[in-house]
N, C-alpha and C positions, 0 to 999 in steps of 0.2 A: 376704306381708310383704316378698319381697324386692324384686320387683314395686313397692311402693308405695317401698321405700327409694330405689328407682332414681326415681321421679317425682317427690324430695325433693330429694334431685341435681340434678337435671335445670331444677325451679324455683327451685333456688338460682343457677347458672349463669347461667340466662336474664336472671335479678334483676339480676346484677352487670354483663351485657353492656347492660342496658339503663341502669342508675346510670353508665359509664363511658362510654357514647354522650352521655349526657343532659351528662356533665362536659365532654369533647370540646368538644360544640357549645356550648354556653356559656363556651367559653375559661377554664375553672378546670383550668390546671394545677399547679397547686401542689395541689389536695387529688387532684388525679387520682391523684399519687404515693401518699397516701396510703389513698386510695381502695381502691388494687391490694393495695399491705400489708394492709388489713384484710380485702381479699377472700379475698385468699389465705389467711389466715389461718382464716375462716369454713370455706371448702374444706376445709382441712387436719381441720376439728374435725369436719366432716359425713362425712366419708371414716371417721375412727376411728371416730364411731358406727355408720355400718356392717358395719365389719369387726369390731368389736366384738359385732354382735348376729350376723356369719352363724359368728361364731369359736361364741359363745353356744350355735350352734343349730347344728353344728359334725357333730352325729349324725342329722341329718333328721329328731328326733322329732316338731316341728311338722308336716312336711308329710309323715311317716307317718299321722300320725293325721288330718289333712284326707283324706285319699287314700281311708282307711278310711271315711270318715263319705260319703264320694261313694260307694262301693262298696256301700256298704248301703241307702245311696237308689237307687242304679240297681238292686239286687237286688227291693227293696219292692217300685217302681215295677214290675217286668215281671209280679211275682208279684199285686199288686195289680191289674193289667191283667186277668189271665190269669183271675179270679175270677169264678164265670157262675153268676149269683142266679134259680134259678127262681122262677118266682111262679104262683100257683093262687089262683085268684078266683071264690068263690061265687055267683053273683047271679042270684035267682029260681030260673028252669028251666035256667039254663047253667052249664056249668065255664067259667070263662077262665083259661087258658095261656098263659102271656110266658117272657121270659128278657132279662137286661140284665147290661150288665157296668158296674161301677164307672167314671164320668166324670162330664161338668159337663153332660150333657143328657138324666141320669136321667130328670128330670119327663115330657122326650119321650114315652118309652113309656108311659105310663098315663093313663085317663083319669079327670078331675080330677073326676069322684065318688066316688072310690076312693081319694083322697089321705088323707082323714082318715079313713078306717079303725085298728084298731088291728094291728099286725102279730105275726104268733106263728112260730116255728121249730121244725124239728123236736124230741125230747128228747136224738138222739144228737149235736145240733151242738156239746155241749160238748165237746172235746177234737178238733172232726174237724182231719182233717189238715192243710188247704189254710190254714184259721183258725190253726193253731198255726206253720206255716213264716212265717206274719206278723208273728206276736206275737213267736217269735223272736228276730225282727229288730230291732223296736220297743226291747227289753226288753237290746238288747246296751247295754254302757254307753257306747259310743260313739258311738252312733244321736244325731243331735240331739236334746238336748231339747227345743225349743221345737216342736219336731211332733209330741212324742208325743203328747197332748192330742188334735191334731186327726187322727191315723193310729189313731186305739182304736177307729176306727169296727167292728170287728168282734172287738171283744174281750169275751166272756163270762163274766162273773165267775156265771153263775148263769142255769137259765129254770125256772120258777114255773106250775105247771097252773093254768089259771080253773078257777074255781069259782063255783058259779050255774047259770042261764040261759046254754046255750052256744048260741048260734045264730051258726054258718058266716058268714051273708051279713054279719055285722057284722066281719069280720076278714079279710085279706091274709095268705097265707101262704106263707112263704118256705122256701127251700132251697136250701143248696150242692150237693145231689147231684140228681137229675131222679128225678121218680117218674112214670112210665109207665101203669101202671095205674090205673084207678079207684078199684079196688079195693081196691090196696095205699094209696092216697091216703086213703082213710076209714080205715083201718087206721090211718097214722100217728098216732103220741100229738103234736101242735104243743102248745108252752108258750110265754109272755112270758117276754123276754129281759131280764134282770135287775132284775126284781122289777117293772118299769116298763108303765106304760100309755105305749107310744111307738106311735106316727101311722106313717103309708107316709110322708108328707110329711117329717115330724121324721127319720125314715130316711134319705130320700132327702136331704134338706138335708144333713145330717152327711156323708155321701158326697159332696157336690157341694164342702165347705167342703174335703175331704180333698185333694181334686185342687186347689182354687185353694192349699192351701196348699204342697202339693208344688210346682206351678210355680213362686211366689211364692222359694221357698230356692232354687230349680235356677236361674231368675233372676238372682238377688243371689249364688251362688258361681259365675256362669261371666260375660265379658268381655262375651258376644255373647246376645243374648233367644233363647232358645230357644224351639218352637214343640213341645212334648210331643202327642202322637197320643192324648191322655185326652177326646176328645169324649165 
């Protein structure tokens, strides 16, 4: 805000430097004189509003709480990074084993017979830890709202066992922790994530949508375009 009061300033100035060249060269000096009185006068009232609003704001509450709302995006942003999604893929006679982390070139790694799958996660991912340092964050009330929507992407209100016909090769299965074994891999109980028949794709989209919108605010609050490492 102060920042912008000062480029208010700044095109008031310019305005009047150009009105009193423009008098100048057209030989009006008789309103030149009064020109300057009213300039001055414009001056005087844009200065008070000023000092007026930084008296206002007198205690840096505004730009405590911007400071704060930057703080909690760059906190998200490392811990959103730092997130490593294995993946386990049944098909035919093979296991397929990946890992990806959260960016805009999720699709990369998979290949696109496997998108429209339905995806299932462990039973213990409700509560695990890496998901709850996220949510957090999100859920402070100073976090912007207009991201929460698109940052939920790993928030679990609920997973849901199938029931039916379970057949593996029709599902993508996910995990924040690495399962090693085979063994313990058939072991695991995997549910859908909140109540929902959601796709690798529908997945993968919501994560892709999370990073453009991250840049998209980190953008629009700094001077200069920043180039974030979220490939």
């Amino acid at each position: 805000m102060k920042r912008i009061a000062k480029y208010i300033i700044l095109i008031i100035i310019l305005l009047l430097i150009l009105i009193g060249y423009y008098l100048i060269v057209s030989n009006e000096f008789d309103n030149l004189k009064i020109f300057f009185e009213g300039g001055l006068n414009i001056l005087q009232v844009a200065f008070s509003v000023v000092i007026a609003y930084l008296l206002y704001d007198r205690f840096g509450t505004t730009k405590r709480i911007l400071d704060k709302q930057n703080d909690l995006i760059i906190e998200f942003i490392e811990k959103y990074r730092s997130l490593g999604i294995y993946v386990y893929i049944f098909d035919k006679n093979k296991r397929v084993h990946t890992y990806f982390k959260p960016g805009k070139n999720v699709f990369a790694r998979f290949d696109i017979k496997y998108i429209n799958r339905l995806i299932l996660f462990p039973s213990g991912t409700l509560g695990h830890p890496k998901l709850n340092e996220l949510n957090k964050l999100i859920e402070n009330p100073l976090f912007p709202e207009e991201l929460v929507p698109d940052l939920s992407t790993f928030k679990f209100f609920s997973l849901t066992a199938e029931i039916g016909d379970f057949n593996r090769e029709n599902f993508i299965f996910l995990s924040f922790d690495r399962i090693d074994k085979h063994d313990e891999l058939d072991q695991t109980k995997f549910m859908k994530p909140n109540d929902e028949q959601e796709t690798l794709k529908d997945f993968l989209s919501r994560i892709r949508n999370s990073v453009n919108s991250i840049e998209d605010w980190v953008n629009r609050e700094t001077s200069i375009k920043i180039k974030l490492n979220l490939e």
